[in-house]
N, C-alpha and C positions, 0 to 999 in steps of 0.2 A: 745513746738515744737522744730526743729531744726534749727539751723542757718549754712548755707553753706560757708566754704571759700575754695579757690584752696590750694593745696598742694603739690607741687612738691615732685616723690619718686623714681625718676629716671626711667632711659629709657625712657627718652619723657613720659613720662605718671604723669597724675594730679589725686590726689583723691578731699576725699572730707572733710575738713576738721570737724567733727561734736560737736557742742556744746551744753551745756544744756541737759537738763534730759529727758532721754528717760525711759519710761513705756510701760511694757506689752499690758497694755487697747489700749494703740495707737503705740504698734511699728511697728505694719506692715505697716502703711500708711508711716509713717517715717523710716523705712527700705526701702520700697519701691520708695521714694524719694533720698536717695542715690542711689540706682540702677539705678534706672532711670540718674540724675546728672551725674553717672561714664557714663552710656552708652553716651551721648549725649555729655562726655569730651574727651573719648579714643577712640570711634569708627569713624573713616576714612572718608570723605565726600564720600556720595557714590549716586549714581541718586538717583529720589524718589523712584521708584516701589520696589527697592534692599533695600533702607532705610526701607520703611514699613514694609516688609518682616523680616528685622532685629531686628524693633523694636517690631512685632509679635510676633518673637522667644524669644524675651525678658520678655513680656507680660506672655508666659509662662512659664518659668524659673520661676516669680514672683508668678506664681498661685502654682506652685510646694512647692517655701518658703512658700510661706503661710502656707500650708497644713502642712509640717513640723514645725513650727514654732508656729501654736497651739498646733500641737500634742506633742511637749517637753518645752510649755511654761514655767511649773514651772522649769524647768531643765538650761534653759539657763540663760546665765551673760548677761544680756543689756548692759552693760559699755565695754565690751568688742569691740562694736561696736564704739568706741571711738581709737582703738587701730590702726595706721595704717595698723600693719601688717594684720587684718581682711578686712580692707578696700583694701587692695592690691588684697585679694584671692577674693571678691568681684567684684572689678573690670576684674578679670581674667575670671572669671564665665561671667561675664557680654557679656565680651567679645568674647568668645568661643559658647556663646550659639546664639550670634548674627550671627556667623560666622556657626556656624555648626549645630542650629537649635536642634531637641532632638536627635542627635545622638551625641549632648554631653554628654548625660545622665543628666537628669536635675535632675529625682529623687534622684538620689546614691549621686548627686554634694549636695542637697541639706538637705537630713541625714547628711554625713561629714560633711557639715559645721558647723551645729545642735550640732554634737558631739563636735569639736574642740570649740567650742563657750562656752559649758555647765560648769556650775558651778563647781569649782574646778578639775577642765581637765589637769591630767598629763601633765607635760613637753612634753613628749617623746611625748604621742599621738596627740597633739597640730602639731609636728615638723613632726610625719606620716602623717597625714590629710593634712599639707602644700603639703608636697609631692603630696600625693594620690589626690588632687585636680586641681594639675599641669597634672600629667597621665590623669587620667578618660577620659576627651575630645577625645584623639589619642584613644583611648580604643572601641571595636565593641561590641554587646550581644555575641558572642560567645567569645571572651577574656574575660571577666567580668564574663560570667556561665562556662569557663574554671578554671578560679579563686575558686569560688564558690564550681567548682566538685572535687578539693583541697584539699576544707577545708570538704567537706562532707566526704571526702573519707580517711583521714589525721587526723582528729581533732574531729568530731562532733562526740557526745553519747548521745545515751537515755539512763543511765543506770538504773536499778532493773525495765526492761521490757520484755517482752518475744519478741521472735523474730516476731512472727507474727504480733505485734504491732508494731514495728519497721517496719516491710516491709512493712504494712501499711501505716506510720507516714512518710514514706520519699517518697513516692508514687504525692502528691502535690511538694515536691525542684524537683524533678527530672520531672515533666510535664515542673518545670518554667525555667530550663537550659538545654533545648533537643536541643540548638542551641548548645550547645560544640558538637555533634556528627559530625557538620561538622568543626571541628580542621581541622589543618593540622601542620606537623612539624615545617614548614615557619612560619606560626603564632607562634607557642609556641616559637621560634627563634626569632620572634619580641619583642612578652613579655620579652625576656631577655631584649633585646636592649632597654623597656623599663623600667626597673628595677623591675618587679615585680613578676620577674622569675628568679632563677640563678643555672647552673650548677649543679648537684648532684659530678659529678667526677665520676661517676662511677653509673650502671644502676641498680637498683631494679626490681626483676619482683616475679610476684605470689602475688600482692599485695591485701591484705585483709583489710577490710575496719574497722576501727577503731572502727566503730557502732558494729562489733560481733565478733573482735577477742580474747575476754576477757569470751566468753558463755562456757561453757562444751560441748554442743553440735559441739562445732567450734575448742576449743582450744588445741594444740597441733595435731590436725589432719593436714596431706597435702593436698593440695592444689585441685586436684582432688576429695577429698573424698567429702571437705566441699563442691565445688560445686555439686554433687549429692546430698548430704544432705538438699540443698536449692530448686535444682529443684524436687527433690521425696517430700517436704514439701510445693510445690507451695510457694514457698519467691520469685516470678519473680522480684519482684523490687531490693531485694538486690543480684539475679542475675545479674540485671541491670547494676546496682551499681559495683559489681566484672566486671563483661565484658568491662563497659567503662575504669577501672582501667588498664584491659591490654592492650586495643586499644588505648588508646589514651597518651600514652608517660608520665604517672603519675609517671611511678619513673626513670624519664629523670633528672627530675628539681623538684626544693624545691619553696615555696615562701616567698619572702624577704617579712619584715615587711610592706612594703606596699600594696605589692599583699594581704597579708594575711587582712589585714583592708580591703580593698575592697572587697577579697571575702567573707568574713564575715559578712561586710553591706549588700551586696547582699543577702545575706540568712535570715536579719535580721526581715523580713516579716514574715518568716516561724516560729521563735519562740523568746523567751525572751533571748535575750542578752547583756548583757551588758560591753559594749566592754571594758571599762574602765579594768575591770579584767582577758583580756587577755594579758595585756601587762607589768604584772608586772614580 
């Protein structure tokens, strides 16, 4: 088991010191005992009914770890949890989720941590995940499947697929981020303010989605033609797809390394990714 001592790590804030050897067989109960410890060291004297309430919110955040924390059991460092800097972003989580309940995003918080935690876990993506677990909290589902409709539109490929499979295949991301439809420029001007959005310099439009700008059927044609060629083929989804590209300010801004972790995780539901090798 573990043995608990205080920690000072500044800002007024105590962790929790952790000693002896922690195992898979039993690390959720003793992960879940730090969590618990940080809550009950950093969180504010508050009445009872708002205590409960908090400590509720907490309760779930822990069912959330769990759930991750099986699902990449062989994948993660246990000793890492020895490290204070995990027990900080811990504590932070703790804290945030007490305060804000799951519109901290408990799930996305608790992927990243999973990631940054995992066995032999780049530098860089270690020092992204810090970040991106600082944002996420201030972050709503329409920022986060903002993110997401990014990377879909940006970054992601089926390739050696026919299109029709394709506008199939993306037909479920685009049911789980129909909250980006109501963006607004204000928000996408927040995401900068939070770093995971930054200027382009200069604005992109006729934007074609990364999934079939590389087909014969699509490529080197304008912009007009290929949407015909998508609605006379019934592709509505990667119509979809093209029309949010113009409405919604896609080649306004880029996403810095954090956005782009986020949106990523976000979609990481939808199929096998392995973030580690987007960041090299």
């Amino acid at each position: 088991m573990i043995e608990n001592q205080k920690q000072n790590i500044g800002d007024n804030s105590t962790a929790i010191q952790v000693k002896g050897n922690l195992s898979i067989g039993s690390s959720y109960t003793d992960i879940k005992e730090i969590f618990l410890d940080l809550f009950e060291l950093n969180f504010p004297k508050i009445q009872e009914v708002a205590a409960q309430t908090a400590r509720n919110r907490v309760d779930n955040l822990l069912e959330e770890m769990r759930e991750s924390f099986q699902k990449h059991k062989e994948l993660i460092d246990i000793e890492k949890f020895e490290e204070p800097s995990v027990q900080y972003e811990m504590q932070a989580m703790t804290v945030n989720a007490a305060k804000r309940g799951d519109k901290s995003n408990y799930k996305l918080l608790s992927e990243i941590l999973c990631t940054s935690i995992s066995k032999d876990c780049p530098e860089i993506i270690e020092l992204i995940s810090s970040e991106a677990l600082s944002v996420i909290p201030s972050l709503n589902k329409i920022h986060i499947d903002y993110l997401s409709l990014k990377i879909l539109i940006h970054e992601a490929k089926m390739p050696n697929n026919p299109l029709d499979y394709i506008n199939i295949n993306i037909k479920p991301t685009l049911n789980s981020i129909t909250a980006v439809k109501e963006i607004t420029i204000s928000e996408i001007q927040y995401l900068s303010l939070k770093r995971v959005l930054e200027p382009m310099g200069f604005v992109y439009v006729e934007i074609i989605p990364a999934l079939i700008n590389e087909y014969e059927e699509i490529k080197g044609k304008n912009y007009e033609t290929i949407k015909d060629y998508c609605r006379k083929n019934n592709l509505t989804n990667i119509i979809e797809l093209i029309e949010l590209a113009e409405t919604k300010y896609v080649g306004h801004y880029r996403l810095t390394p954090i956005g782009r972790l986020i949106g990523w995780m976000n979609l990481a539901q939808f199929s096998q990714i392995e973030i580690k090798e987007l960041f090299k």
